[in-house]
C-alpha positions as CSV (number, residue, x, y, z in Angstrom):
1,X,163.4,113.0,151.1
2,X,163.9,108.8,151.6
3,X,161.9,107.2,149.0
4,X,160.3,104.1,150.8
5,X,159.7,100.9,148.3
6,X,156.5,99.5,149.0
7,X,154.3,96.6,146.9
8,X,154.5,96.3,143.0
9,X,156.6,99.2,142.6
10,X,154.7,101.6,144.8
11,X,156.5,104.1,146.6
12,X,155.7,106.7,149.5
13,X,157.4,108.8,151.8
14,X,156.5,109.2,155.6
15,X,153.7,107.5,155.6
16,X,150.5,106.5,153.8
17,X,147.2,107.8,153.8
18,X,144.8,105.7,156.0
19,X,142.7,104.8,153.0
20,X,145.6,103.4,151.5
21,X,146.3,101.3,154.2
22,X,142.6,99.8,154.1
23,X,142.8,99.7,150.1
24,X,146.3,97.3,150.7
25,X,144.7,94.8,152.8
26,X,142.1,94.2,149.8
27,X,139.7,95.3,152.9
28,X,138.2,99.0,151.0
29,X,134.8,98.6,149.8
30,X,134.4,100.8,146.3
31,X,131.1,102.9,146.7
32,X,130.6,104.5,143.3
33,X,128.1,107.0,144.0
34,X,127.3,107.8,140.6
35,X,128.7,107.5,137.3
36,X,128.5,111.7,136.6
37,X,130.8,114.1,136.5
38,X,131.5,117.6,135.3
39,X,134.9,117.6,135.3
40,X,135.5,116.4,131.4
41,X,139.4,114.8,132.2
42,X,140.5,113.0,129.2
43,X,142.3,110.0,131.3
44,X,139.3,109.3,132.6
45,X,139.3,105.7,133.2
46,X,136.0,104.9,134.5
47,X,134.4,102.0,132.6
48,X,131.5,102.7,129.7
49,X,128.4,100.7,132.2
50,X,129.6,103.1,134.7
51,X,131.1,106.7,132.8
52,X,128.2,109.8,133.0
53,X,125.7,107.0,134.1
54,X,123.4,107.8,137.3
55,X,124.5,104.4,138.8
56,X,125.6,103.2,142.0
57,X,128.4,100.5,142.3
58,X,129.5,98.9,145.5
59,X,132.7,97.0,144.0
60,X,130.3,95.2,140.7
61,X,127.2,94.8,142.6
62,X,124.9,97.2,140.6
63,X,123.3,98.8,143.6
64,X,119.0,98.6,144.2
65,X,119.1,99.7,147.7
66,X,120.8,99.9,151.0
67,X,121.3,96.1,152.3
68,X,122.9,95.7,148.8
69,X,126.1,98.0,150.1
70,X,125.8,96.7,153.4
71,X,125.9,92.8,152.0
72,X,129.2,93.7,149.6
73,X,130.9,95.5,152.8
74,X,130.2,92.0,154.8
75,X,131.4,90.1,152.0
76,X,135.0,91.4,151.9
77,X,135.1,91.9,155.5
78,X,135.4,95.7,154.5
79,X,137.4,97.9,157.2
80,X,136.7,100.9,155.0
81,X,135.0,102.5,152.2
82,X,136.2,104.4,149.1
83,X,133.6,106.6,147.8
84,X,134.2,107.8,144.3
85,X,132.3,108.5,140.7
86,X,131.7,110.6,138.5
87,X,132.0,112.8,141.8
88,X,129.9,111.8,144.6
89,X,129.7,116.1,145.5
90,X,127.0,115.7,142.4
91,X,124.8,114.0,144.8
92,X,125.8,115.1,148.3
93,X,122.7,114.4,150.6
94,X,123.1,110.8,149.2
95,X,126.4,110.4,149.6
96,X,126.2,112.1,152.9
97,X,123.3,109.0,153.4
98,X,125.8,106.4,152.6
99,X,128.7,106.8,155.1
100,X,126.0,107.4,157.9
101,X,124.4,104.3,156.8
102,X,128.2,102.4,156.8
103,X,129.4,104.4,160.1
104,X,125.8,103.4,161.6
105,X,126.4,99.7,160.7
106,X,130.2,99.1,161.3
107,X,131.1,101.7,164.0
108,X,133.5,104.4,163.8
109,X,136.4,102.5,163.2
110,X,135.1,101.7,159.8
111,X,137.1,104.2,157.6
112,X,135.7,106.1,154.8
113,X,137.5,108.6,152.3
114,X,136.5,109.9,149.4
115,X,137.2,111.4,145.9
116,X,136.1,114.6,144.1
117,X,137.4,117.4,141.6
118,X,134.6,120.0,143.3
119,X,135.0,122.5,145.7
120,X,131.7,122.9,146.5
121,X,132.3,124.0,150.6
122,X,128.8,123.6,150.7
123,X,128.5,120.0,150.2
124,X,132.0,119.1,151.2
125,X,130.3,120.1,155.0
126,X,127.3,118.0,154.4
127,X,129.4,114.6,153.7
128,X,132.0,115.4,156.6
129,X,129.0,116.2,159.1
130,X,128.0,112.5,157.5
131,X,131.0,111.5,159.5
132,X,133.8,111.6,156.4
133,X,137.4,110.8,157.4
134,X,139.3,111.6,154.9
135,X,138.6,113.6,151.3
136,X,141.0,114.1,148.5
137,X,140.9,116.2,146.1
138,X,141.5,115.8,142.6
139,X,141.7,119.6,140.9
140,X,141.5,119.5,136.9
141,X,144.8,118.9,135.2
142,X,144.7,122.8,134.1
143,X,145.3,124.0,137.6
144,X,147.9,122.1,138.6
145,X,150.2,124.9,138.2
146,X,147.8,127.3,139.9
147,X,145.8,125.6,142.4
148,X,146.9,128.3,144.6
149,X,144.6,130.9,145.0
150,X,142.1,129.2,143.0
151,X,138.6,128.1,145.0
152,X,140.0,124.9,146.2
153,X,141.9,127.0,148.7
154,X,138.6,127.6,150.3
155,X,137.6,124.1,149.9
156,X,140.5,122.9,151.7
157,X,139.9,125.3,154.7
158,X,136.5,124.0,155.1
159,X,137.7,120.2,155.3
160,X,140.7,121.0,157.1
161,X,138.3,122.7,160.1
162,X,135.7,120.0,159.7
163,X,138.6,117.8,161.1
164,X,139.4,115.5,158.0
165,X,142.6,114.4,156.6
166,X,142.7,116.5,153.6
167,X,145.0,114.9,150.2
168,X,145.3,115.7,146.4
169,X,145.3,112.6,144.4
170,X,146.0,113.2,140.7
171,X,147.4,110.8,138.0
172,X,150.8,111.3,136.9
173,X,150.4,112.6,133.7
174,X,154.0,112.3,131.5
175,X,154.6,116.3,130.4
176,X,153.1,117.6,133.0
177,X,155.8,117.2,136.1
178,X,156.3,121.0,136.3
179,X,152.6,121.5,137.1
180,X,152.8,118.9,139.1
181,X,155.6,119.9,141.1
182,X,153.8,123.3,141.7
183,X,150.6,120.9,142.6
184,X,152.8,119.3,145.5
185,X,154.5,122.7,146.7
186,X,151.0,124.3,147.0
187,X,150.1,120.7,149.4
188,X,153.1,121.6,151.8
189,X,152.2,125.3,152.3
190,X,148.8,124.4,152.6
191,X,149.7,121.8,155.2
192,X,147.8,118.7,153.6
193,X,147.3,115.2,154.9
194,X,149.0,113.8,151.8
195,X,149.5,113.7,148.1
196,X,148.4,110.5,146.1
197,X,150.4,110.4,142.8
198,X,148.7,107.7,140.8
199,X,150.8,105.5,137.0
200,X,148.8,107.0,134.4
201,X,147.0,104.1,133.1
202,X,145.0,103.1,129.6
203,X,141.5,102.2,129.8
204,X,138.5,100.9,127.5
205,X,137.4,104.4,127.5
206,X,140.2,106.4,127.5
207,X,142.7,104.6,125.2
208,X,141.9,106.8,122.2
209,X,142.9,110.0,123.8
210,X,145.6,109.1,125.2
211,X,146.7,107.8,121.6
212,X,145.9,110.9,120.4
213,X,148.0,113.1,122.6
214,X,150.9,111.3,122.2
215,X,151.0,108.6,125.1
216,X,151.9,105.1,124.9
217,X,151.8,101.8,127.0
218,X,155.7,101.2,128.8
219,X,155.9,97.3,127.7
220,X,153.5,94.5,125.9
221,X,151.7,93.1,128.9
222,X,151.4,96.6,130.9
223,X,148.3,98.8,130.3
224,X,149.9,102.1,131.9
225,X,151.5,104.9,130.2
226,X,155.6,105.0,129.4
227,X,157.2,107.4,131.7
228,X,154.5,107.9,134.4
229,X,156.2,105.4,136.4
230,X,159.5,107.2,136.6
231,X,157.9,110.7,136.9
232,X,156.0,109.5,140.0
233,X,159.7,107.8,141.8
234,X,161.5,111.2,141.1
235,X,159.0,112.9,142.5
236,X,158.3,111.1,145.7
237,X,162.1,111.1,146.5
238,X,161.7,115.1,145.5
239,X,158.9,115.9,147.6
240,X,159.0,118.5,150.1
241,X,160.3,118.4,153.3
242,X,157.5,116.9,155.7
243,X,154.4,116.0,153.3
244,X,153.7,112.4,153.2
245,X,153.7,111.7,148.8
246,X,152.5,108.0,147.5
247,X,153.0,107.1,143.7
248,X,150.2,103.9,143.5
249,X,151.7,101.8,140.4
250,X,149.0,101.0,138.2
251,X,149.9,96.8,138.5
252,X,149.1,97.2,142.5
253,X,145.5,97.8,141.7
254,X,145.2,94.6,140.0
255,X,148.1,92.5,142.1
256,X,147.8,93.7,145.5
257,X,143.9,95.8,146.0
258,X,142.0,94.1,143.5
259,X,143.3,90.6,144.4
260,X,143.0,90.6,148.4
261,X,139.7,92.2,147.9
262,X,138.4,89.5,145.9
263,X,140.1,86.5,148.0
264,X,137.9,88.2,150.9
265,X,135.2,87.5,149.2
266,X,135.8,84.2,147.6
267,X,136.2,82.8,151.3
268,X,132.9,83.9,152.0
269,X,131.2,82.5,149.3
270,X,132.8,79.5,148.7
271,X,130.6,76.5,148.2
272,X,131.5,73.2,148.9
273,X,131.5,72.6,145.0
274,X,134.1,75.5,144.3
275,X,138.0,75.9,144.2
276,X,139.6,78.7,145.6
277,X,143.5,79.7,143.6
278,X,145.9,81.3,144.6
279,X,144.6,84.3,143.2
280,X,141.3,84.4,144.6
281,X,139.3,83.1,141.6
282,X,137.5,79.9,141.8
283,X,137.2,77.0,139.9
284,X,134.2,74.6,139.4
285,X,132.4,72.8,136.6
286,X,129.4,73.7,134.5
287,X,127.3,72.1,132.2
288,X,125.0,74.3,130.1
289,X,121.4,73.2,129.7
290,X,117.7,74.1,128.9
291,X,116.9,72.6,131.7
292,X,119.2,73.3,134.8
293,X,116.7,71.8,137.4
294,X,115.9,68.8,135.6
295,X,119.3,68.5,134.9
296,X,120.5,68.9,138.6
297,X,117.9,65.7,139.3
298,X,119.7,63.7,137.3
299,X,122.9,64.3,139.0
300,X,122.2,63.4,142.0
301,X,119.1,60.6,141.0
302,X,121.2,58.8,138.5
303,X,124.9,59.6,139.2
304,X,124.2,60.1,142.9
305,X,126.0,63.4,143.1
306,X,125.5,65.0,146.3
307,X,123.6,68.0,146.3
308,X,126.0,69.6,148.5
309,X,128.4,69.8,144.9
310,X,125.8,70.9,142.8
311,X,123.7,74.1,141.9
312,X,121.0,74.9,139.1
313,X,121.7,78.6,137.7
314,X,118.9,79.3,136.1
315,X,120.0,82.7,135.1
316,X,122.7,81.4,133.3
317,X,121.1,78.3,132.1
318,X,123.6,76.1,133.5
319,X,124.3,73.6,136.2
320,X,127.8,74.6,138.3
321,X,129.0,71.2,139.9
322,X,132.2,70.7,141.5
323,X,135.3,70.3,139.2
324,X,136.5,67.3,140.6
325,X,133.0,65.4,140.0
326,X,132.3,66.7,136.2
327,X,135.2,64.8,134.5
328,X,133.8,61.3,135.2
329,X,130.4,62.3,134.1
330,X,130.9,64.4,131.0
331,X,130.8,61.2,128.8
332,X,127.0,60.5,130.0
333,X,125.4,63.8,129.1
334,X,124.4,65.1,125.9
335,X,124.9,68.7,127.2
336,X,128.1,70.4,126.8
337,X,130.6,71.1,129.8
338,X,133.4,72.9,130.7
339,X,135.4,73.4,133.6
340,X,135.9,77.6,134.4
341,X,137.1,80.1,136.4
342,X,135.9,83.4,137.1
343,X,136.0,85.6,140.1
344,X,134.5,85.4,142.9
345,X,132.6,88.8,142.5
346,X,129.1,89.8,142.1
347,X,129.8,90.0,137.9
348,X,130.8,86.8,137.8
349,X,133.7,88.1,135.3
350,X,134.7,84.2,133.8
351,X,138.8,84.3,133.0
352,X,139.1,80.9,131.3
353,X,137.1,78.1,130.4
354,X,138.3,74.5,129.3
355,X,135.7,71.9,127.6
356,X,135.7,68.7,128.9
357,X,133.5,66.9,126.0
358,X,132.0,68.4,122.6
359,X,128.4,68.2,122.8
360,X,127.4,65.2,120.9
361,X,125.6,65.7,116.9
């Protein structure tokens, strides 16, 4: 089978899944349904705010209600929707809720897959009557070898007739390429849309069991495991005649999905005050104080800042003021300041920050 290069190491042959495509433009909205599951899979990599919690995520928006999935789609300019966990099957009529509520709002162009280890037919025909694209499955590592006759076979029969695309996506677990060889010959004869072979990757949460069972990272600035990389490349270039295989590299998520996503959303909610990088962060200034209103007067009173480049957070007890402005004030307030940058994202996750004056004693 030709092995096609693709971004950061990825591979695929064919073609990729649709998703895929939407996840590559940084244009996939991440709808975590809820942080539950009852699969138990010891790579789990979800984060601890999220892992057997009965949360909802869209990307790091902690979810209230509707208008706040709607309001992170229009952000990044989604074009699609992931839906993931825990496992969204776990709460189907909700889930089912959700893509009607994003196929109501962006059309039927916006496209929305999603991710479960259940083969519950069930609800799998409650979120495809929902209007579901795409589902992929993602059986528990101990029937990879015999997926086959097992009650995903009935699972995939219902999603195939619904008129999905139907994939397995499975981390690429080093030791375990015979069962997943077996995984991808049981895709072929069952005629599925795709297989998503994914770098085994270590996480806050699932670090110490991967420790345990042997694993380790492949180099000092990488996070996934040694020798899923080159299970995943042999396998794609093995894969069987006519099914469409994609090994996702674990530094694409962060390089490629996670990046465009968040420069989608830093252009629509840049402030005049904010820099935008290269990398989609942005950069401003901040000065912490007790008082960010009264602080925020004085800016523009007595320094004749415009308020155009200035913001009271309250929240955060600081004022945010544009980076290019703070420098020539620092040395006339008695409040500390920094210039920072974080993402552009509704956690606010800061990556650096550089003081500009120590607060006077």
């Amino acid at each position: 089978m030709r092995i096609r290069r693709w971004l950061k190491g990825s591979a695929y042959s064919i073609h990729l899944p649709q998703g895929c495509v939407h996840c590559a433009r940084g244009g996939k909205l991440v709808l975590l349904v809820t942080g539950k599951c009852n699969s138990g899979c010891f790579y789990c990599p979800l984060s601890e705010k999220k892992k057997g919690k009965a949360v909802i995520y869209a990307d790091e928006l902690l979810v209230k209600g509707n208008e706040d999935i709607l309001e992170e789609a229009r952000l990044i300019n989604a074009t699609g929707t992931g839906v993931t966990g825990g496992d969204p099957l776990l709460r189907p009529s909700e889930t089912a809720g959700f893509i009607s509520l994003l196929k109501g709002e962006f059309g039927a162009k916006h496209h929305v897959h999603l991710y479960t280890g259940m083969a519950d037919v069930k609800s799998i025909k409650a979120v495809a009557s929902s209007g579901l694209d795409e589902i992929r499955f993602h059986p528990p590592a101990s029937m990879w070898g015999k997926v086959g006759g097992s009650r995903f076979d009935a699972a995939v029969t219902a999603s195939k007739d619904s008129g999905m695309d139907v994939g397995i996506e499975v981390p690429l677990i080093p030791g375990m390429e015979s069962e997943t060889r077996t995984l991808l010959d049981y895709a072929s004869q069952a005629e599925l849309s795709f297989v998503n072979l994914n770098e085994l990757e270590f996480t806050e949460t699932n670090w110490k069991e991967l420790r345990r069972r042997g694993f380790d990272v492949k180099g000092d600035v990488s996070s996934a495991a040694k020798g899923s990389q080159s299970m995943g490349l042999r396998l794609v270039a093995d894969s069987p005649d006519g099914l469409p295989v994609h090994y996702c590299s674990s530094s694409f998520k962060d390089s490629i999905q996670l990046r465009r996503r968040i420069t989608r959303r830093g252009r629509n909610i840049k402030r005049p005050l904010d820099l935008l990088t290269k990398d989609g962060t942005r950069v401003f200034g901040i000065i912490e104080s007790k008082d960010p209103a009264a602080t925020a007067h004085q800016l523009h009173n007595q320094f004749k800042v415009p308020n155009s480049l200035i913001e009271a957070n309250e929240g955060m007890r600081r004022v945010e003021v544009a980076a290019w402005v703070l420098p020539e004030l620092a040395a006339e307030l008695d409040e500390e300041s920094f210039i920072i940058e974080e993402y552009p994202t509704a956690d606010r996750l800061e990556v650096e920050r550089e003081p500009i004056l120590i607060k006077r004693r």
